[in-house]
Structures are given as C-alpha cells and as structure tokens.
C-alpha positions in Angstrom: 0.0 0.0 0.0 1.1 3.3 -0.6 0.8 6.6 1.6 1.2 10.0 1.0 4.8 11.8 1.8 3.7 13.5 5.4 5.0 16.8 3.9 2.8 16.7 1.3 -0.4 15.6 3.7 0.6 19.3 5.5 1.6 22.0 2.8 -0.6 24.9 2.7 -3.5 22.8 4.5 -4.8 26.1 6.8 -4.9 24.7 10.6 -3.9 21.8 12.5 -6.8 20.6 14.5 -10.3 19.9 12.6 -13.5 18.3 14.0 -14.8 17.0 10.8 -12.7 15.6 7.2 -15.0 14.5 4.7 -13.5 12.2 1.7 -15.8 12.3 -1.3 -13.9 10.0 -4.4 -15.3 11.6 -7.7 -15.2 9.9 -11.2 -16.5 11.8 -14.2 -19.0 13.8 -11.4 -19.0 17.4 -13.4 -23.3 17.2 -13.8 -23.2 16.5 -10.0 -20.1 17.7 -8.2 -21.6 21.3 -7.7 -24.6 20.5 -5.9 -22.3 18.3 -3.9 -19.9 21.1 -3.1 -23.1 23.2 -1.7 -24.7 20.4 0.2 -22.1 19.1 1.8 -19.8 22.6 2.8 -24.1 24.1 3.9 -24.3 20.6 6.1 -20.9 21.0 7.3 -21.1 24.8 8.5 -24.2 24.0 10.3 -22.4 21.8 12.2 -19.0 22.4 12.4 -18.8 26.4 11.7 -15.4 26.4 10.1 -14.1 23.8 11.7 -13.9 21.2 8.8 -12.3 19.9 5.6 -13.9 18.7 1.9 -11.5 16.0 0.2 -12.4 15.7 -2.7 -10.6 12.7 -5.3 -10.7 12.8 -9.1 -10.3 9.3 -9.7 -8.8 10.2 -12.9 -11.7 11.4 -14.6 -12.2 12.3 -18.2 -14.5 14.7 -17.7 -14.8 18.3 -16.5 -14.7 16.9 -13.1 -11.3 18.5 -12.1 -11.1 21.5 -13.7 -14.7 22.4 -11.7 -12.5 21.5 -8.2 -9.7 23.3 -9.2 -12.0 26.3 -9.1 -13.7 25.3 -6.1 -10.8 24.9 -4.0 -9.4 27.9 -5.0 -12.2 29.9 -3.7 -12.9 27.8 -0.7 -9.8 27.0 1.4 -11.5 24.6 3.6 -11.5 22.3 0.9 -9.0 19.8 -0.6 -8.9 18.5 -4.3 -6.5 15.6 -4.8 -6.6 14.5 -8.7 -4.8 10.9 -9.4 -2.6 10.6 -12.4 -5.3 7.5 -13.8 -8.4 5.8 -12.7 -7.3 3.6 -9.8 -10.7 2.5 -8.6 -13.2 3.9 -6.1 -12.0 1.9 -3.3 -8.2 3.6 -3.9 -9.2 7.4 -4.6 -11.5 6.6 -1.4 -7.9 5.5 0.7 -6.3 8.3 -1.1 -8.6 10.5 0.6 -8.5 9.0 3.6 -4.5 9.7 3.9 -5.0 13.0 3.6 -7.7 13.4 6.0 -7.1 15.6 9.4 -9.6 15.4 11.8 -10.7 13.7 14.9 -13.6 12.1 12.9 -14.0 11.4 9.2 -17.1 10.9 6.8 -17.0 9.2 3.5 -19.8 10.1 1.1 -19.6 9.7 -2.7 -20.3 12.4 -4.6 -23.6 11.2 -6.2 -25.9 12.5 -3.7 -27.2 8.7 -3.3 -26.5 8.9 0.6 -28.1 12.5 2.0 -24.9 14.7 3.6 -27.6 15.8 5.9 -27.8 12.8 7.7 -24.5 14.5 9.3 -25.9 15.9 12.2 -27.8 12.4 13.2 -24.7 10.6 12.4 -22.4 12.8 14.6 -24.9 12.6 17.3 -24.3 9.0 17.9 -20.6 8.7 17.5 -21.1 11.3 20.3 -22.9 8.6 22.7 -19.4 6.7 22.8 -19.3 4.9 19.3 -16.2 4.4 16.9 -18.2 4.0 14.0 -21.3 5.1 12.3 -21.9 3.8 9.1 -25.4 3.5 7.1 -27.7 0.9 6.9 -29.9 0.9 3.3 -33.6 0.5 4.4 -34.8 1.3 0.8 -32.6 2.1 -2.2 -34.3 5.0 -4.5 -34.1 5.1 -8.2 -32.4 1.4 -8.8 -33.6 -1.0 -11.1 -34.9 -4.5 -9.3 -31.9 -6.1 -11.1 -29.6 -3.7 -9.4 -31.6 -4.3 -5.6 -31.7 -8.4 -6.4 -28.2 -8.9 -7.0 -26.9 -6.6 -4.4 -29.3 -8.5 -1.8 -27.7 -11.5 -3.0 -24.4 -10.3 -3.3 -24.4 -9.2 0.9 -26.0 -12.5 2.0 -23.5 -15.0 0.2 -20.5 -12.4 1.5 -22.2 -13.3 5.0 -22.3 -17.0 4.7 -18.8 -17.4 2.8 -16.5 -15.1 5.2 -15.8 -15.3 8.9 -15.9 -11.7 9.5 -19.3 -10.2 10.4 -19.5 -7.7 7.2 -23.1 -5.9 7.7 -25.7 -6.5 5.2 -27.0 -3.5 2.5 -24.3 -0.9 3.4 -22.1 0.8 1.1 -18.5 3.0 2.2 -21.2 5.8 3.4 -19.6 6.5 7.3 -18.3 8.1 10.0 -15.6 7.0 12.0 -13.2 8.7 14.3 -9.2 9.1 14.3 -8.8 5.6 16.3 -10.5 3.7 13.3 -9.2 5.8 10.6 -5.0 5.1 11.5 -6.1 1.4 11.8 -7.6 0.8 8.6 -4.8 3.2 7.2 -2.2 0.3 8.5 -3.8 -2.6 7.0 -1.6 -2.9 3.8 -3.8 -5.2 1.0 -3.9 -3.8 -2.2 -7.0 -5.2 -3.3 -9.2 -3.5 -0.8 -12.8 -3.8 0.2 -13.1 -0.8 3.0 -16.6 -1.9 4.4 -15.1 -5.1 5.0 -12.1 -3.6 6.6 -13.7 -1.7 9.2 -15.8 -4.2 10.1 -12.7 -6.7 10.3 -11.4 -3.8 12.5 -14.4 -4.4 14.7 -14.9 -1.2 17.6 -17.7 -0.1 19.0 -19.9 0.4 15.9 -24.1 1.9 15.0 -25.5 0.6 11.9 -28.0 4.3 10.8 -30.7 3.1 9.2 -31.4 5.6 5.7 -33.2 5.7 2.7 -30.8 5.7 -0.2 -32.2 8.5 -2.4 -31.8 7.8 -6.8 -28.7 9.9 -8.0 -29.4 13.5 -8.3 -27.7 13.5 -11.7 -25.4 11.3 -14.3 -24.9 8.0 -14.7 -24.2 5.6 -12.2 -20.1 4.3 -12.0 -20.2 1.1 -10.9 -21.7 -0.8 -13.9 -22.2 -4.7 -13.5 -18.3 -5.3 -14.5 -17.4 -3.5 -11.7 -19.6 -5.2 -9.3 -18.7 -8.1 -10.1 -14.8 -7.4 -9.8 -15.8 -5.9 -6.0 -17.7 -8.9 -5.0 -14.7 -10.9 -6.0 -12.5 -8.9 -4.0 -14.7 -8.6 -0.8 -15.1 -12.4 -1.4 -11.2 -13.3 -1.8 -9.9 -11.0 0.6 -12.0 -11.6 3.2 -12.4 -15.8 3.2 -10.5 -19.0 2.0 -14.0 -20.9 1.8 -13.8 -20.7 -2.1 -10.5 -23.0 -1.8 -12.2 -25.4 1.0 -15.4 -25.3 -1.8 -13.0 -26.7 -4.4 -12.3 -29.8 -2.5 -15.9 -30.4 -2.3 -16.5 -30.8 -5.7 -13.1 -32.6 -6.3 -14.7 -35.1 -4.2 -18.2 -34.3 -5.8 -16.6 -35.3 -8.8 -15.0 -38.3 -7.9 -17.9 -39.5 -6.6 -19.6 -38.9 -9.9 -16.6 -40.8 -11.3 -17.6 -44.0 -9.2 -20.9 -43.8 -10.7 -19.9 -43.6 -14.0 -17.9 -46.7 -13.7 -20.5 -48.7 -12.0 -22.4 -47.4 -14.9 -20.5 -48.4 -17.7 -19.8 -51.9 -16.2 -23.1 -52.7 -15.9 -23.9 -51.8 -19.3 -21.1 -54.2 -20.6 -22.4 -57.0 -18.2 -26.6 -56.7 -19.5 -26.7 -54.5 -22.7 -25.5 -54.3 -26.2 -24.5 -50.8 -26.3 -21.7 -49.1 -28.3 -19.5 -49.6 -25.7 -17.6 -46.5 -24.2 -18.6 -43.3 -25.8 -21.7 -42.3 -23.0 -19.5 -43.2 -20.1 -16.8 -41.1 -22.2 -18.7 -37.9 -23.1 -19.9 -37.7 -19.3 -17.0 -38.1 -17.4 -15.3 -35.7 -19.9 -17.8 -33.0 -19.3 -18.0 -33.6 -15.1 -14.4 -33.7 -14.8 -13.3 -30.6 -17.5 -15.9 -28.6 -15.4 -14.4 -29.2 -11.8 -11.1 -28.6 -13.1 -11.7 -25.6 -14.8 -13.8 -24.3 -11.8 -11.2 -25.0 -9.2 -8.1 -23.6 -11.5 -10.0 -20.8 -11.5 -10.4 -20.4 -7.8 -6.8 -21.2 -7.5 -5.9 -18.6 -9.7 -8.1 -15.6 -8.5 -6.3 -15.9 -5.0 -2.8 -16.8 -7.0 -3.5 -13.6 -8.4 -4.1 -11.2 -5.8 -0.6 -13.0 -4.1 1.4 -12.1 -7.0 -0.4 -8.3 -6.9 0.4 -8.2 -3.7 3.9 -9.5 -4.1 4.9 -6.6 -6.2 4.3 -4.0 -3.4 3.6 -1.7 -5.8 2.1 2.2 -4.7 -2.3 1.9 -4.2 -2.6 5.1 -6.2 -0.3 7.4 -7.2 -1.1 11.4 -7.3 -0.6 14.4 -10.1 -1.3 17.3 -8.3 -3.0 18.9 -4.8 -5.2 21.9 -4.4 -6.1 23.1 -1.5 -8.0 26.7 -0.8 -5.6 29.1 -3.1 -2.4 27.4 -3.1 -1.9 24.2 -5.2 1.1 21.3 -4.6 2.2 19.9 -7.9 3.3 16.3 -6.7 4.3 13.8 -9.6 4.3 10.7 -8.0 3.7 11.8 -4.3 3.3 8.0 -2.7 6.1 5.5 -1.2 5.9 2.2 -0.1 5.3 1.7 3.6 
C-alpha cells in the first residue's frame, strides 16, 4: 500500500486541529459535483462552523470533473482536491482520501448525492454517545432497477455466509468514523481492498444508521455490472479461504460422480448391447473438464491477488493537490510503507 509523503499531507493545509474531514472519491462527477460542493460545505457549516475539511478525489476522470475543483478549491480553502494521475478504482481514490484526511472524525460520502450529507448531524450525534463508527444501513434504495436491488441482496447474504468476519448487510462505504479507526484501517496494507469489509474486520464499538438511499441527483451511475462483479470478487477473496475449501468439495463431488460412472458403464457391458464406451466417455469428460476448470479458477483468483500483492507496488499514485488558493504539484507523491 502506498501513503502520502507526510510533507505533502501538510503543505498549505490552513490549521492543524479539525472536528470534521469528509472524503468524497469523484469519477466523471462534473453534472453532479456542484450541488455536492453546496450540500455538503451548507451541512458541514451547520455543524461544524469552520471547523472542517472537503477532500475531494478525481479518480482520474475524463471529464470536466477536475477542472470544476480546481475552481472550487481555489475559492474555498477549507476544501482539498487531490486528482490521481489515472483511474485507480473507487476503493483507492477513497484510501487516497482518507490519507490526507485531518480530523478527529472522518465521513466518507460519494459524490452522487445517493447517501443524503444531511444525515450528518444524526450521524455525529451517535458517534457522540461513545461509538467508533457510524456507518449507514440501506432501508430502501431509490431510483435502482430491481436487477440492481436483487443482485446486491444476493451479493451481501453470500458475503455473510462465505466469510468469517461479520460484514453488515445493505451498506455501502457511506460512514463516519473517528481518528482511532481511521489510522487502523490506514495500517492494513492489501492492495485489493474492500473498506466496508475492513472496518468491520477492524471491529470497535460500531451503529449501523438506518437511511433511505435517495436515486442519484444526476449522471450516470459508475459502478456498472463489470465492476460489481470485480468488487464482490475482491470482498469475497480477501475476506475468506471458503472458495479454496469449496474446491475440494467438488473434487470429491466429482470423484464420486466418477464412481458412478464406472458402476455405470460396467453394468452396461455386463446386461446391454451398447456401443460400448462413448456415454460413459462424453460424461466423465464434461463432469471432470468442469471441476477442473472451476477449481483452476479459484486457484488462480487468490494466486493472483498474491502475485499483486507481491509486487508491493504504490495503491494510487497522485498528479497534483489543491487546497484553498495554493496548489502542490506532486508527480508521484506515494512511497511504499
């Protein structure tokens, strides 16, 4: 994993000592980010007065996205716009954020407007009654196809049942958490990561907020079905080894089936006149090609994220900082820890 030079995590930021960061990863965003910007800094001043940060993360968009934070951060100095020099994923322009982040507690929100910044207050109110975490709990998602709903209901209840961590059910990255939480899920170093499941591996005292997800306010969503799919594969493989223990069971699934087949084919030589071999051949072809193939590929998913892994190379890697008037121009501002 990589993290941000701690000079460059300082330079020009105004103040030391924040109540409130809020990390907001953006990826082609310019028909949304505005309305963002005003609903979050009008939620935040509410609450906080001044006392507060916007991080804002162009996940390499190819868009208008950046050019509209350059301006906003250079007429708002309370807020921080880190671009990444390509499209590393949500889950490393949301870490990217995270490393920059000062204050004693954090938010993540994405900038679609799906998860209402003025649950805030609410939020903050219970991380006030002594909990680490506040994170929020979809009662009803808005504006989503029934496709979209069914497979992400499926998607959370096989996570549950396949991995030995306690990862709560219809949640997203949308939460609070304080400094505590924040430098521990900073350490973990896995470069494929899955941050719900992370803090909840992190465990802590932690409040699931019940919310209605609202529909987006505008765009398109970011996270089409290729990308689900690659995040369930990651919150699967890095979070349990079941898949590996599931290939054994159909090794022996298939050597039972093998068993069958010869009882099979002997009997048919002993009682009928059958062209002799080419059933029995066909099926035993076809059951064992399939377990193969199925357990080489479960073999190599988690042989894959080992030799990722391996080559220790930077999450994400940044082109340039602005924060309020100033900017940082960074180049590759990252080093391995």
């Amino acid at each position: 994993m990589a993290i941000l030079e701690e000079s460059v995590r300082t330079t020009d930021v105004p103040g030391s000592h924040l109540r409130l960061s809020v990390v907001t990863p953006c990826f082609n965003e310019e028909d949304v980010i505005g309305e963002t910007y005003l609903r979050l800094t009008g939620v935040c001043r509410e609450i906080c007065g001044e006392d507060y940060e916007i991080v804002f993360v162009d996940d390499g968009s190819n868009d208008s996205t950046w050019t509209k934070l350059e301006d906003i951060a250079h007429a708002d100095p309370r807020i921080v716009a880190l671009k990444l020099s390509r499209n590393f994923g949500h889950q490393a322009a949301l870490t990217a954020g995270l490393q920059l982040a000062r204050a004693d507690r954090v938010m993540m929100i994405d900038a679609d407007l799906q998860d209402p910044p003025e649950l805030l207050g609410g939020m903050l109110a219970k991380m006030d009654e002594g909990f680490d975490v506040v994170y929020g709990k979809r009662i009803e998602r808005e504006g989503e196809t029934r496709f979209k709903k069914a497979s992400a209901s499926v998607f959370y209840r096989v996570l549950s049942k396949l991995t030995e961590v306690d990862i709560p059910q219809d949640t997203g990255d949308f939460r609070i958490v304080n400094r505590k939480v924040l430098d521990a899920l900073l350490s973990l170093p896995e470069h494929h990561r899955f941050v719900r499941g992370m803090v909840a591996w992190l465990g802590f005292q932690q409040y699931a907020f019940p919310y209605v997800r609202q529909k987006r306010f505008a765009g398109t969503t970011k996270y089409p079905l290729r990308k689900m799919v690659r995040l369930a594969i990651d919150a699967i493989t890095g979070f349990s080894v079941r898949p590996l223990r599931i290939s054994i069971w159909f090794a022996m699934a298939a050597l039972t089936a093998s068993l069958a087949l010869i009882v099979y084919t002997f009997v048919s030589w002993l009682l009928f006149d059958t062209v002799k071999g080419w059933a029995s051949l066909l099926i035993a072809i076809s059951i064992f090609s399939a377990a193969n193939f199925l357990c080489l590929g479960i073999f190599g998913e988690y042989l894959g994220r080992l030799f990722t892994e391996s080559k220790r190379r930077p999450l994400f890697l940044i082109d340039e900082i602005k924060v309020g008037k100033t900017s940082a121009a960074c180049g590759i501002a990252t080093k391995n820890k």
